[in-house]
C-alpha positions as CSV (number, residue, x, y, z in Angstrom):
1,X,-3.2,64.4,-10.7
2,X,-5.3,63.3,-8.2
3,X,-5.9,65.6,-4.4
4,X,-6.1,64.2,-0.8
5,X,-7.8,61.1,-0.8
6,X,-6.4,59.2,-3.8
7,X,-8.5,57.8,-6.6
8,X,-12.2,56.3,-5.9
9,X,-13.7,56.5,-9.2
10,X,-15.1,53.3,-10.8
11,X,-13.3,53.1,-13.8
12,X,-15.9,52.7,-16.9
13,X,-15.6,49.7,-19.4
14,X,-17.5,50.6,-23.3
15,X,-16.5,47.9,-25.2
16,X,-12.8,47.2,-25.9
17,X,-12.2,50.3,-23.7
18,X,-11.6,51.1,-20.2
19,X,-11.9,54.8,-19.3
20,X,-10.8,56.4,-16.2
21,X,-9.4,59.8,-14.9
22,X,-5.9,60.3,-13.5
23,X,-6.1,63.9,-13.8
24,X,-3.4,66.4,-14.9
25,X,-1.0,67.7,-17.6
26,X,-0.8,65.1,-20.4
27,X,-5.3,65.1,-20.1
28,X,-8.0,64.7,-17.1
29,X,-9.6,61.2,-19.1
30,X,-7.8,58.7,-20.7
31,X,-9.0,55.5,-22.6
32,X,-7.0,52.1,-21.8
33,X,-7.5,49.0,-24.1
34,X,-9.4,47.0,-21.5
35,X,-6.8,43.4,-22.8
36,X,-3.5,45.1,-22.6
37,X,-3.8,48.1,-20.5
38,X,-2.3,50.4,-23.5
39,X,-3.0,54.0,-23.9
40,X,-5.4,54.6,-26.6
41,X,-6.0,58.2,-25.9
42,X,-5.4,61.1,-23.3
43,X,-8.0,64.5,-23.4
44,X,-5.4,66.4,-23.7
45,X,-7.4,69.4,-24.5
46,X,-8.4,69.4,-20.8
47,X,-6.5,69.2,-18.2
48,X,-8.5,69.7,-14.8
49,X,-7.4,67.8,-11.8
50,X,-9.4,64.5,-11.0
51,X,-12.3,64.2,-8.5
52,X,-13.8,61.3,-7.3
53,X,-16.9,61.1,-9.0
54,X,-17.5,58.2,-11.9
55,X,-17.8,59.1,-15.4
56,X,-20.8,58.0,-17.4
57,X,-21.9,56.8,-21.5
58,X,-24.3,59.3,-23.2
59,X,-25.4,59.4,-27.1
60,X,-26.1,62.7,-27.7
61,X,-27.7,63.3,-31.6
62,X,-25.8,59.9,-32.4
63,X,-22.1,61.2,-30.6
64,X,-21.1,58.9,-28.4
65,X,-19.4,61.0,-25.6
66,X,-18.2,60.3,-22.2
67,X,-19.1,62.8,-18.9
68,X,-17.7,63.0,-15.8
69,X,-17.3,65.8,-13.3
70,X,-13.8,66.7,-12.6
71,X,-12.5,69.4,-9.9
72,X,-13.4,72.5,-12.5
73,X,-16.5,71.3,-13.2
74,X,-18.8,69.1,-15.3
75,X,-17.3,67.9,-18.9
76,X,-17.5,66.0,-21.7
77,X,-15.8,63.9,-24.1
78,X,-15.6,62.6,-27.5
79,X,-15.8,58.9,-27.1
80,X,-13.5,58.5,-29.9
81,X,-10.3,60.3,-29.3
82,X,-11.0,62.6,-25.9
83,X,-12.0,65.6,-27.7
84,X,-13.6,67.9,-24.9
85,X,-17.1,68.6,-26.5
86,X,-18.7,70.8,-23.8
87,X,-17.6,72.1,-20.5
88,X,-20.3,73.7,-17.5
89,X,-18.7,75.1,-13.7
90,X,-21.7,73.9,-12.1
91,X,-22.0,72.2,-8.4
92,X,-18.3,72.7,-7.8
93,X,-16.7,73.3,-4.7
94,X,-13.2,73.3,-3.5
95,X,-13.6,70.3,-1.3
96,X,-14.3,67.1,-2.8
97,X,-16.5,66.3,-5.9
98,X,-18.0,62.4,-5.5
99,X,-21.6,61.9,-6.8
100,X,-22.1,60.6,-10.4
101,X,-23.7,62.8,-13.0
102,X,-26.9,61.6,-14.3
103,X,-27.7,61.9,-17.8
104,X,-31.6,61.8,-19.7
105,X,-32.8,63.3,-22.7
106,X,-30.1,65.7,-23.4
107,X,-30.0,67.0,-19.9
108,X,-27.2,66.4,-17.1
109,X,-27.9,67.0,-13.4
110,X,-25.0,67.2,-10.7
111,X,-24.9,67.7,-7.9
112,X,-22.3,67.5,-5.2
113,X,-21.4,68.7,-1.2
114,X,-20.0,71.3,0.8
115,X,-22.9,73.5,0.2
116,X,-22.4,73.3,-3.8
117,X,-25.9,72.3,-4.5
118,X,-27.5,71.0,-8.3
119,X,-27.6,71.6,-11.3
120,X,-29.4,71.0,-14.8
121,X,-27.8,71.3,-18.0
122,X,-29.3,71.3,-21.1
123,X,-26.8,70.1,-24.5
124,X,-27.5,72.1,-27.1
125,X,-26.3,71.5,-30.7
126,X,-24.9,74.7,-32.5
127,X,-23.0,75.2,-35.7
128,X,-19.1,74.7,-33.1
129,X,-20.8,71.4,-31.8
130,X,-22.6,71.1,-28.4
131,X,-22.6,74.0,-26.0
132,X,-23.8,73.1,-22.3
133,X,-26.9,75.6,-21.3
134,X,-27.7,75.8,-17.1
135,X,-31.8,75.2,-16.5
136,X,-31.6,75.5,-13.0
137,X,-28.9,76.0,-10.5
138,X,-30.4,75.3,-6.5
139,X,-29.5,73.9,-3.1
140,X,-32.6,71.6,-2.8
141,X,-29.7,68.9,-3.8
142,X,-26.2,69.4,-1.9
143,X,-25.3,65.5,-2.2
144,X,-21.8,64.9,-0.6
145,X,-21.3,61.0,-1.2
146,X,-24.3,59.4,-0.9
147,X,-25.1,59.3,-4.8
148,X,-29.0,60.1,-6.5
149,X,-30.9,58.0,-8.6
150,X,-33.6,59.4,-11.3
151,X,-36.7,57.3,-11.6
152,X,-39.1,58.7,-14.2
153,X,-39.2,62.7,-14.2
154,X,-37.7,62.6,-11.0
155,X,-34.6,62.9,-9.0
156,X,-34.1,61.0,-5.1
157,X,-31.4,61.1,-3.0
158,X,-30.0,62.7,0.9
159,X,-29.4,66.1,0.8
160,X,-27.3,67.8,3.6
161,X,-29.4,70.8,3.6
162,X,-32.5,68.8,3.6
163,X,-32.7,65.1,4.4
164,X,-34.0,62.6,1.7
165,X,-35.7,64.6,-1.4
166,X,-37.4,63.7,-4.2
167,X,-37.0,66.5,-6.5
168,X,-38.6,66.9,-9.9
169,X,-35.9,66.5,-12.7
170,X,-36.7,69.1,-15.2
171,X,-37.3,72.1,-12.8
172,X,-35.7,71.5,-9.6
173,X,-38.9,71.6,-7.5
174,X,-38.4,70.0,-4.7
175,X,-41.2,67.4,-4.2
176,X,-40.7,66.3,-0.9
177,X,-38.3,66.3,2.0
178,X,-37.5,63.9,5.1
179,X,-35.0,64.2,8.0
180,X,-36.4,62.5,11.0
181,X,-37.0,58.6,9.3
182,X,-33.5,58.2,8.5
183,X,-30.2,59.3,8.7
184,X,-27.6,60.6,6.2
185,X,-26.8,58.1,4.3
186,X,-26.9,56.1,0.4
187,X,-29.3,54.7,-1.8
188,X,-30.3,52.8,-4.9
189,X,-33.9,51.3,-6.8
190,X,-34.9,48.1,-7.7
191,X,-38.5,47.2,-9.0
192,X,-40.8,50.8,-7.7
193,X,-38.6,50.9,-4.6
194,X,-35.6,53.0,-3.2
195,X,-33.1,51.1,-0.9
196,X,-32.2,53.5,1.5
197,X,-28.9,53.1,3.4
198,X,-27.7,54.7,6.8
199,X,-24.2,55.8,6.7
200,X,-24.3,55.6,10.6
201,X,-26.0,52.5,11.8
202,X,-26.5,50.6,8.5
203,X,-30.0,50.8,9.0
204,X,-31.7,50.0,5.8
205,X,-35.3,51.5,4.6
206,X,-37.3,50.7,1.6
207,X,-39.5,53.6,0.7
208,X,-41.6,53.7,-2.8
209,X,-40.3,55.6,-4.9
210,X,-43.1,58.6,-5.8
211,X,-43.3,62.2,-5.4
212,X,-46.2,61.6,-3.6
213,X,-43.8,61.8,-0.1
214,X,-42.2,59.7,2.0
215,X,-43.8,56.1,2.1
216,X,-41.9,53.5,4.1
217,X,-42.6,49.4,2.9
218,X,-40.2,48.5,5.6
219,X,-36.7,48.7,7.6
220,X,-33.9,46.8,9.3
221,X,-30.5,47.0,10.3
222,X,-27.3,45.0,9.8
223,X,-26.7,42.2,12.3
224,X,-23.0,43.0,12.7
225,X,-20.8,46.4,12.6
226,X,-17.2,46.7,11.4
227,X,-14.5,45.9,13.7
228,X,-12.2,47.9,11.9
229,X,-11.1,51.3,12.5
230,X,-13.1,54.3,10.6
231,X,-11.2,57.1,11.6
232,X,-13.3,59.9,10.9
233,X,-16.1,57.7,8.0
234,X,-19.2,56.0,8.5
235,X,-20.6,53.4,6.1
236,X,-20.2,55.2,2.8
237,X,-20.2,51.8,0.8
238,X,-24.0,52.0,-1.7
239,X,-26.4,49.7,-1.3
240,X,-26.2,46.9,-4.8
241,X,-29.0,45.3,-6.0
242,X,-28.2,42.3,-8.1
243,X,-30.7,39.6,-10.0
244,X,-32.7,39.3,-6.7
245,X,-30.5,40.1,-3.5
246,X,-29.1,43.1,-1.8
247,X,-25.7,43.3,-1.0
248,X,-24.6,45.5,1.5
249,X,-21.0,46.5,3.0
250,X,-19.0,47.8,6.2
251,X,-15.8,47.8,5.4
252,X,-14.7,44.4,6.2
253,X,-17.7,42.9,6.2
254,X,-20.7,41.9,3.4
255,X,-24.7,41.1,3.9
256,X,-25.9,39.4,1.4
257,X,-30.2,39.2,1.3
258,X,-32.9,37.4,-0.9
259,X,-35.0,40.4,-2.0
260,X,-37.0,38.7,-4.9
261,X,-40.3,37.4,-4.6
262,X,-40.7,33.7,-5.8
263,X,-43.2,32.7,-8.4
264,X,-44.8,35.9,-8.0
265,X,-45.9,35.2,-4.4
């Protein structure tokens, strides 16, 4: 069961295993045999309606379980048969749900838009099996599409309350915060460096990534915009780096650029 948009998640493949979320009734995950397609297993202990954020892999006190926010909030799953291990109503709203949940060290931050905010959650082992404990609940985060990355103890990404922040993982601080540089937009790191992406002009910055502030190693913008029709979107496509280039997208159209640095010069 899936609302307005349709699906969007990137479906997650974990050995002979694909796992996705069609939402609904018969259970919110389900794991496909990545050869044949076949239904392995459904969650069918929970039974939220799909969002459009992508799930992620976490080994939590050697459980393998699978967590992905849904449109009741954040979950997760037995890697094994879809038994729902823990469940947290953090950084929902009744909108749309679309960033990807980042998992380190036991914890899981969210975060999503339309004024929802972050979140931390702490897993916590207890005689029934894991039980999801909130560290911090803020709007320093309120990430509609753009996606975060965490490098080190430390959480970047465009915030619509904000600008770009770098907020500090554990406690929510918020580290620093930029809004004139660069417009809303994506982002992803590669070798010390975030690859910052303009949904509007597909200007792309590179800024080091520190919580020392907002340091910019260069910019540029693609050559060519989209012919086709965006209705009411921007460039919502994220930035890719890939054994030495950038790809980038608009809609019809891909950039493709060297990034590496040859022989160390």
């Amino acid at each position: 069961m899936m609302s307005g948009w349709g699906y969007t998640e990137s479906p997650l493949v974990d050995g002979d295993k694909v796992i996705c979320s069609p939402g609904g009734s018969q259970g919110t995950l389900a794991a496909l045999d990545k050869k044949t397609g076949a239904v392995i297993w459904r969650s069918r202990g929970l039974t939220d309606a799909a969002a459009y954020s992508s799930m992620i892999v976490a080994d939590v006190g050697g459980n393998r379980q699978y967590i992905q926010m849904t449109s009741a909030g954040v979950v997760g799953v037995a890697a094994r048969d879809g038994r729902p291990l823990w469940h947290s109503d953090e950084a929902t709203n009744t909108t749309a749900i679309i960033p990807t949940p980042v998992f380190h060290d036991r914890y899981v931050y969210v975060t999503s838009g339309y004024h929802a905010g972050c979140a931390l959650i702490k897993l916590v082992s207890n005689s029934q099996g894991l039980r999801a404990e909130t560290v911090y609940s803020n709007k320093t985060m309120v990430n509609q599409h753009g996606g975060v990355v965490r490098v080190g103890e430390y959480v970047y990404g465009y915030s619509d309350s904000e600008g770009w922040v770098c907020q500090e993982f554990k406690t929510g601080r918020r580290m620093w915060a930029e809004m004139r540089k660069l417009g809303k937009g994506s982002l992803t790191f590669a070798d010390g460096h975030l690859y910052c992406y303009s949904e509007r002009d597909g200007t792309v910055v590179l800024i080091k990534a520190t919580p020392a502030g907002w340091h910019e190693t260069g910019r540029f913008t693609i050559p060519l915009h989209t012919s086709q029709p965006r209705k009411s979107g921007q460039i919502w496509t994220h930035p890719v780096v890939a054994n030495g280039r950038l790809y980038l997208r608009d809609q019809d159209l891909i950039y493709c650029y060297e990034i590496s640095v040859p022989n160390g010069d």
